[in-house]
C-alpha positions as CSV (number, residue, x, y, z in Angstrom):
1,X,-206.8,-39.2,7.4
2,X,-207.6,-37.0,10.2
3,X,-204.6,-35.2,12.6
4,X,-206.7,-34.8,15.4
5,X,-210.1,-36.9,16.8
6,X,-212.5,-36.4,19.6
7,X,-212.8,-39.7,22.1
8,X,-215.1,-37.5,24.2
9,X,-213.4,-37.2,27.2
10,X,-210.1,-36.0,25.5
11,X,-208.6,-35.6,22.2
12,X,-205.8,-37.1,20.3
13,X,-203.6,-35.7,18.0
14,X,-200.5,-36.8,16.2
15,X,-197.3,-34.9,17.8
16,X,-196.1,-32.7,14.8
17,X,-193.2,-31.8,16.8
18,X,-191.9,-35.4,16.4
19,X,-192.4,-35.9,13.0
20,X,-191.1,-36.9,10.6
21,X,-188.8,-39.2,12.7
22,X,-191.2,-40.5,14.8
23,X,-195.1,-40.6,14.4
24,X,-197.1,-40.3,17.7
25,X,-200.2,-39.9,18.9
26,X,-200.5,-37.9,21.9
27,X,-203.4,-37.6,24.7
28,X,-204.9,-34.4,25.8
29,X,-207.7,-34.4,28.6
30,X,-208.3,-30.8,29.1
31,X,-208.1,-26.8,27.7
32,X,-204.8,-26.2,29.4
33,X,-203.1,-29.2,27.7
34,X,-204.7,-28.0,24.3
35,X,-203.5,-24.6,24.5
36,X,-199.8,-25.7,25.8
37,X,-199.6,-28.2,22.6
38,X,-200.9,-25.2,20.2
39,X,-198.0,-23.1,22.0
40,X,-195.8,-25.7,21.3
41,X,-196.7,-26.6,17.7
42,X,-197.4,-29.8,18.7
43,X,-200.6,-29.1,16.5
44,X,-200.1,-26.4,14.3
45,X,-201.9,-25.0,11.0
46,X,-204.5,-22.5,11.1
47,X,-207.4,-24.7,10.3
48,X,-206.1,-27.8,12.4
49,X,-205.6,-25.5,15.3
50,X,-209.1,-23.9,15.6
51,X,-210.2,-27.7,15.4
52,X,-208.1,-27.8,18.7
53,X,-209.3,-25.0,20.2
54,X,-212.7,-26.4,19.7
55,X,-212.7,-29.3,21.3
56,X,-210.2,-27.4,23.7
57,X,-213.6,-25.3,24.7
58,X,-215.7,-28.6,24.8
59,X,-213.0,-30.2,27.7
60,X,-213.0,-27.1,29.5
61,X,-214.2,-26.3,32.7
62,X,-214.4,-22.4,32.4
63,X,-214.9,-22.1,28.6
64,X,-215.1,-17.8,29.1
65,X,-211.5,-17.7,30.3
66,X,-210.3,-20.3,28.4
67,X,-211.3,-18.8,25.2
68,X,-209.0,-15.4,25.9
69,X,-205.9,-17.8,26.1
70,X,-206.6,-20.0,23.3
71,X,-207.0,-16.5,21.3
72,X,-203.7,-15.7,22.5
73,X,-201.7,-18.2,22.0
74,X,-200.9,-18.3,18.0
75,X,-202.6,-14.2,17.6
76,X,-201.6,-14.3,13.7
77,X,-204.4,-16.8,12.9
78,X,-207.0,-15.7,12.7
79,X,-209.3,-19.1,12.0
80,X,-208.1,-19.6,15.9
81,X,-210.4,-16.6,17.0
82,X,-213.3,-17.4,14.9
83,X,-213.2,-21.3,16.2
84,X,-213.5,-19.7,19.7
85,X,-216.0,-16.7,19.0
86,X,-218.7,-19.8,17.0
87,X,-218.1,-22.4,20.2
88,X,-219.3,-19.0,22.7
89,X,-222.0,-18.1,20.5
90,X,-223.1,-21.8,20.1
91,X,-222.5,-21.8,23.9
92,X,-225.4,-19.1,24.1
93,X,-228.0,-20.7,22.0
94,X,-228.2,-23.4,23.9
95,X,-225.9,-25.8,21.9
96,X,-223.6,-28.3,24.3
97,X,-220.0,-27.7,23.6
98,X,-218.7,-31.2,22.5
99,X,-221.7,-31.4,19.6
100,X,-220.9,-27.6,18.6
101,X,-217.2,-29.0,18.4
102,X,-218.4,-31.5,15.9
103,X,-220.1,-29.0,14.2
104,X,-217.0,-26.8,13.6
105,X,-214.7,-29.7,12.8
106,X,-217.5,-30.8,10.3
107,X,-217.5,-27.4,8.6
108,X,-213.6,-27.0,8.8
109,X,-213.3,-30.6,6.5
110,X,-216.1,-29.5,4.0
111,X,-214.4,-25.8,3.9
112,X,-211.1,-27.7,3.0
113,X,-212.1,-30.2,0.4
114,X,-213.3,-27.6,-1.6
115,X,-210.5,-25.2,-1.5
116,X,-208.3,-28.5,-2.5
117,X,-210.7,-29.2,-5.0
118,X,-210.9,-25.4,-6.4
119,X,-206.8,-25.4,-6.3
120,X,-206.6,-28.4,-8.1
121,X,-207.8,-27.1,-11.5
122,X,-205.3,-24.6,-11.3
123,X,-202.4,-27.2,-11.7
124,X,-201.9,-28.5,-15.2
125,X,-200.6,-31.6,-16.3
126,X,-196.4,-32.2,-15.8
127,X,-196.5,-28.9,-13.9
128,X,-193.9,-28.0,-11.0
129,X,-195.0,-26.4,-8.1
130,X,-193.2,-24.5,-5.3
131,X,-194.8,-24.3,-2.0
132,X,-194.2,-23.5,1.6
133,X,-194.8,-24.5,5.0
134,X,-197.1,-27.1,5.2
135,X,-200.5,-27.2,4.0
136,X,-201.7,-30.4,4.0
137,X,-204.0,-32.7,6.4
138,X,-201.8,-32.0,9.5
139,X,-201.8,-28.2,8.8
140,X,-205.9,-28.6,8.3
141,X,-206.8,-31.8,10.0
142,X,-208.2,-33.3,7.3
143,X,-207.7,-32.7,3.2
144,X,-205.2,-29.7,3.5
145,X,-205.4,-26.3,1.6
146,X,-202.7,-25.7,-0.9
147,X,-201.1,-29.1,-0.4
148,X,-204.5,-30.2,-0.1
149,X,-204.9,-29.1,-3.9
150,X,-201.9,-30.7,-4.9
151,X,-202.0,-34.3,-3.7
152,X,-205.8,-34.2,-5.4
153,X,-204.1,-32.8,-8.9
154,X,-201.4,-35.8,-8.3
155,X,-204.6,-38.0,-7.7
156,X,-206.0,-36.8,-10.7
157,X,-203.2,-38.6,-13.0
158,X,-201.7,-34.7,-13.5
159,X,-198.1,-36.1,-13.2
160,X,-196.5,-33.0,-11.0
161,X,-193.6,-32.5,-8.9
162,X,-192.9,-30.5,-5.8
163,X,-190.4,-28.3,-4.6
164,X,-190.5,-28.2,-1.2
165,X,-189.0,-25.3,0.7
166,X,-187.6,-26.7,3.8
167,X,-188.9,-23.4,5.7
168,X,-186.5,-22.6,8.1
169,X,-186.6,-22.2,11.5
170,X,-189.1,-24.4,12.3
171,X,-188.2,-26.8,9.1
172,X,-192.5,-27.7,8.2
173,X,-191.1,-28.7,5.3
174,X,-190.5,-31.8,6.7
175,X,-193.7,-32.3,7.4
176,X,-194.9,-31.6,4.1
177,X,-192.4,-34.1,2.4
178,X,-193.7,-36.7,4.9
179,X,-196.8,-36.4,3.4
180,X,-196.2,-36.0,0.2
181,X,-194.3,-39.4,0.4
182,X,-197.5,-41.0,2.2
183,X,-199.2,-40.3,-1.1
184,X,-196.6,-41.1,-3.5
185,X,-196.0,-37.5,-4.6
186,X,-192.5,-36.5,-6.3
187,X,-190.7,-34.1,-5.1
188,X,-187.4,-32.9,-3.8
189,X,-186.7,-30.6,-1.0
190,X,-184.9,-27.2,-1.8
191,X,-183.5,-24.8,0.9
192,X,-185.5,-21.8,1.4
193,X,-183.0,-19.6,-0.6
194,X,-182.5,-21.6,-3.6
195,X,-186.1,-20.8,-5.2
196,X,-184.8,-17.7,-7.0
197,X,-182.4,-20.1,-9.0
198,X,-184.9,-22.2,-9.8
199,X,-187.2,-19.7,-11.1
200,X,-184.8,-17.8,-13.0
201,X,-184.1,-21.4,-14.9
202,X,-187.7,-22.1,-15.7
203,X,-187.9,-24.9,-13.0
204,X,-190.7,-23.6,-11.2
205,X,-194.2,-23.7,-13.0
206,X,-196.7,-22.5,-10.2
207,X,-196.2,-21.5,-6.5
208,X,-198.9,-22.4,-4.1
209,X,-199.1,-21.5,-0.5
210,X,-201.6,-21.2,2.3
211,X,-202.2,-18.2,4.7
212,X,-202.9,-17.6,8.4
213,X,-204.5,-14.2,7.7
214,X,-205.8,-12.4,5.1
215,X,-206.3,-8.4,5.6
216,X,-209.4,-7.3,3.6
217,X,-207.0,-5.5,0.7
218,X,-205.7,-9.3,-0.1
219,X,-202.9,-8.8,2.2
220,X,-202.0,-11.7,3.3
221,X,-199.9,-13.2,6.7
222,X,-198.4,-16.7,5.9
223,X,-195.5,-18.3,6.9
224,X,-192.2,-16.4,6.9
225,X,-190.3,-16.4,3.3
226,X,-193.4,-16.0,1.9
227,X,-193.5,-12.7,1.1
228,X,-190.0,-13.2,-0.6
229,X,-191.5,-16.1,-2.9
230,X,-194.3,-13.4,-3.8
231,X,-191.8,-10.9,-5.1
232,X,-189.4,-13.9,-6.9
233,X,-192.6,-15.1,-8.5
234,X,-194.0,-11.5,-9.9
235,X,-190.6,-10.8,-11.2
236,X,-189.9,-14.2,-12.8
237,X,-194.2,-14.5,-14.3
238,X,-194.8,-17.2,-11.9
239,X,-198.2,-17.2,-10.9
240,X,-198.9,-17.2,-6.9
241,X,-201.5,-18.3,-5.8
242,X,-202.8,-18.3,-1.8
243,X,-205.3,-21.2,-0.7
244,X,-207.3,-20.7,2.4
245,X,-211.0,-21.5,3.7
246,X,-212.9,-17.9,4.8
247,X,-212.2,-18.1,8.6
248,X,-208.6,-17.2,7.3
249,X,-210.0,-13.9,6.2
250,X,-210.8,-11.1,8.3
251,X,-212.9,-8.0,7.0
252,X,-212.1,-6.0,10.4
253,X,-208.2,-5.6,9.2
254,X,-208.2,-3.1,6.4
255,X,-204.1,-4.5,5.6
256,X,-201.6,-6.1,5.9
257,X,-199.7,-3.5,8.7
258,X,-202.3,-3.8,10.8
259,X,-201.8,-7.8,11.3
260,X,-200.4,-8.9,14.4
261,X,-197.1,-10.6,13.4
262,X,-195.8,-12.9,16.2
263,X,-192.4,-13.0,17.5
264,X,-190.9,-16.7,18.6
265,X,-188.0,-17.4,20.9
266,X,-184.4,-16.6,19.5
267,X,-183.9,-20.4,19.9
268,X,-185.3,-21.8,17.1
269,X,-182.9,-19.9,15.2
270,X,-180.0,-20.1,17.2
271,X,-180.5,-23.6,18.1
272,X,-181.1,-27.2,16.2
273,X,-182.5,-30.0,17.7
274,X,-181.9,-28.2,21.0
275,X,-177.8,-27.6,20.5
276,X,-176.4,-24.4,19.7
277,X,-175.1,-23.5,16.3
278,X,-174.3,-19.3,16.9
279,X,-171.9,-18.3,19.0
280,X,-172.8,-17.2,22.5
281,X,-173.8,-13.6,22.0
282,X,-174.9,-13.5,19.0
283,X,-178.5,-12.8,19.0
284,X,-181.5,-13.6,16.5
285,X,-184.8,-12.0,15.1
286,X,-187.6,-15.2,14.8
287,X,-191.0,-13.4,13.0
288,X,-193.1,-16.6,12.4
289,X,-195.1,-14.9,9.6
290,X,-194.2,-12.0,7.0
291,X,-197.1,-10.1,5.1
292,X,-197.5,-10.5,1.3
293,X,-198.9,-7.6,-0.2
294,X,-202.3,-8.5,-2.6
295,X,-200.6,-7.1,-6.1
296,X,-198.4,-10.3,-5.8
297,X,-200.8,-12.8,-5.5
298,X,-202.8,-14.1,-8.7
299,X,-205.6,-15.6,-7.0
300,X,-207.3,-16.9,-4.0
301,X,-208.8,-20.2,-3.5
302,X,-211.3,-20.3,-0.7
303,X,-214.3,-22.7,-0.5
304,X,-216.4,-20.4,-2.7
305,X,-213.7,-20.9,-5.6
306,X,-210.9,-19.2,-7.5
307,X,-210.9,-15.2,-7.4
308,X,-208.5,-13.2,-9.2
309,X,-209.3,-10.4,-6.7
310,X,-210.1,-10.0,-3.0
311,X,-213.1,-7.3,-3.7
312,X,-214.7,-10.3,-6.1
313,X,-214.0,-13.0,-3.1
314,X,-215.7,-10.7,-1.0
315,X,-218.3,-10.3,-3.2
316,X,-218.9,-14.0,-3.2
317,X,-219.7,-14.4,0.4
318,X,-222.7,-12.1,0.2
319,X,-224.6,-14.7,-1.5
320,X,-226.4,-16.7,1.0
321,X,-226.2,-20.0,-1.1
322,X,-222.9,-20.1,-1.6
323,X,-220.5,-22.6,-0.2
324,X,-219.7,-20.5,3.2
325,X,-223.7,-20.0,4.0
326,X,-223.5,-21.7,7.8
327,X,-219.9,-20.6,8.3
328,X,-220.8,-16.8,7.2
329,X,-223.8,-16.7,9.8
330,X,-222.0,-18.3,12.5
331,X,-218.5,-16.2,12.0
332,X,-218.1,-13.7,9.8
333,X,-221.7,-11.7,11.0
């Protein structure tokens, strides 16, 4: 199942901001409406929204200008800018935008099925996983990245169970548990703050997360509460692991501090569903992402496999046959 598709004069994508009450698919005809809806979070996910910005480039009328905003409007993913900087350079070589589009959206689902397919053989059999966010087909557009690598360990007969941190403000947890329930997939939603407990009583087998950007060191910009599942994991044992495809890497930030974090508006804290749950006055700090440093991760899973360092996944993309061979000319040269 795909979260977004190409009619050719538009695209249409299912309204995350609705779900999971209500599943929609909405209509968008041209870059402006692209890059208000990846504003919104009506499309959201690093992979699903360079999918968007894409297309967004092959709908637009003045793809140069366009491309600044789209890089602007989510700046901690990463996967956003290099989905803009391959549709300009396909731009130059000749390549029309819609087919260079299809190329990227092509890449992005190959990228993803093998991180979920890498992740999966992490999970063994009964096993309980925390993870975060969302991660799955709507985050990616089509298999998913951590989530992705547990629906295909829950396909595999591996019998696991979820914990699903509801991930406040924005609550993607939602999203995850609606598709987790698409696929038959227990698991029980937890608030954010009640992973500790579970670790500390043994509940909690594996946590697996995605990422928005990864610093060269390993550092790595997810979701905020990530970072504080990082450091309950390392001091419970609890291996922690990060799942993302290579456009969610980026060599030219040395760490983690250098990663732009962005700031939301105080009302998706303050507010739910659009009422008021603060008292007037009171005000609020919204960081979408936090930084997890690279000593608390295990492992990352990118298309190339399962690296218990960030110098040895590095070292992996230097081989021109490996799995990121038409992705590592096109982006990360």
């Amino acid at each position: 199942m795909r979260a977004i598709e190409f009619t050719g004069q538009s695209i249409r994508m299912i309204d995350q901001s609705l779900l999971p009450h209500r599943e929609e698919w909405i209509e968008l005809r041209n870059a402006g409406e692209i890059i208000d809806a990846i504003k919104r979070m009506k499309v959201r996910g690093a992979p699903a929204i360079g999918v968007a910005a894409a297309y967004a480039l092959a709908l637009s009328e003045n793809p140069g200008k366009d491309a600044e905003c789209l890089k602007s409007a989510r700046p901690t993913a990463v996967e956003l800018s290099h989905a803009v900087d391959f549709m300009l350079g396909a731009c130059r070589n000749g390549m029309a935008l819609p087919q260079a589009a299809a190329k990227w959206e092509g890449m992005n689902s190959k990228r993803c099925r093998l991180v979920s397919e890498h992740g999966s053989s992490l999970v063994g059999k009964g096993q309980r996983i925390l993870t975060h966010c969302n991660t799955g087909f709507l985050a990616a557009n089509e298999h998913g990245t951590a989530l992705g690598a547990i629906k295909m360990a829950h396909g595999q007969g591996k019998g696991v169970s979820v914990y699903v941190d509801e991930t406040r403000p924005r609550l993607q947890g939602a999203l995850t548990s609606w598709e987790l329930l698409k696929h038959g997939v227990p698991h029980q939603v937890v608030c954010d703050s009640a992973a500790g407990y579970l670790m500390k009583k043994n509940e909690i087998d594996l946590v697996m997360v995605g990422a928005d950007r990864i610093a060269a060191n390993g550092d790595a910009a997810n979701k905020i509460g990530t970072y504080t599942l990082s450091v309950l994991a390392r001091e419970n044992s609890i291996p922690f692991y990060v799942l993302a495809p290579l456009p969610s890497f980026d060599a030219d930030i040395k760490a983690g501090d250098e990663i732009e974090v962005e700031e939301r508006s105080q009302k998706e804290v303050l507010e739910i569903r659009g009422k008021r749950v603060y008292p007037q006055g009171s005000s609020a700090e919204n960081p979408a992402f936090d930084i997890t440093p690279a000593e608390n991760i295990a492992g990352f899973v990118c298309e190339n496999g399962i690296f218990r360092s960030i110098d040895e996944l590095w070292e992996s993309t230097r081989d021109p046959d490996s799995a990121s061979g038409e992705l590592l000319k096109s982006c990360l040269r």
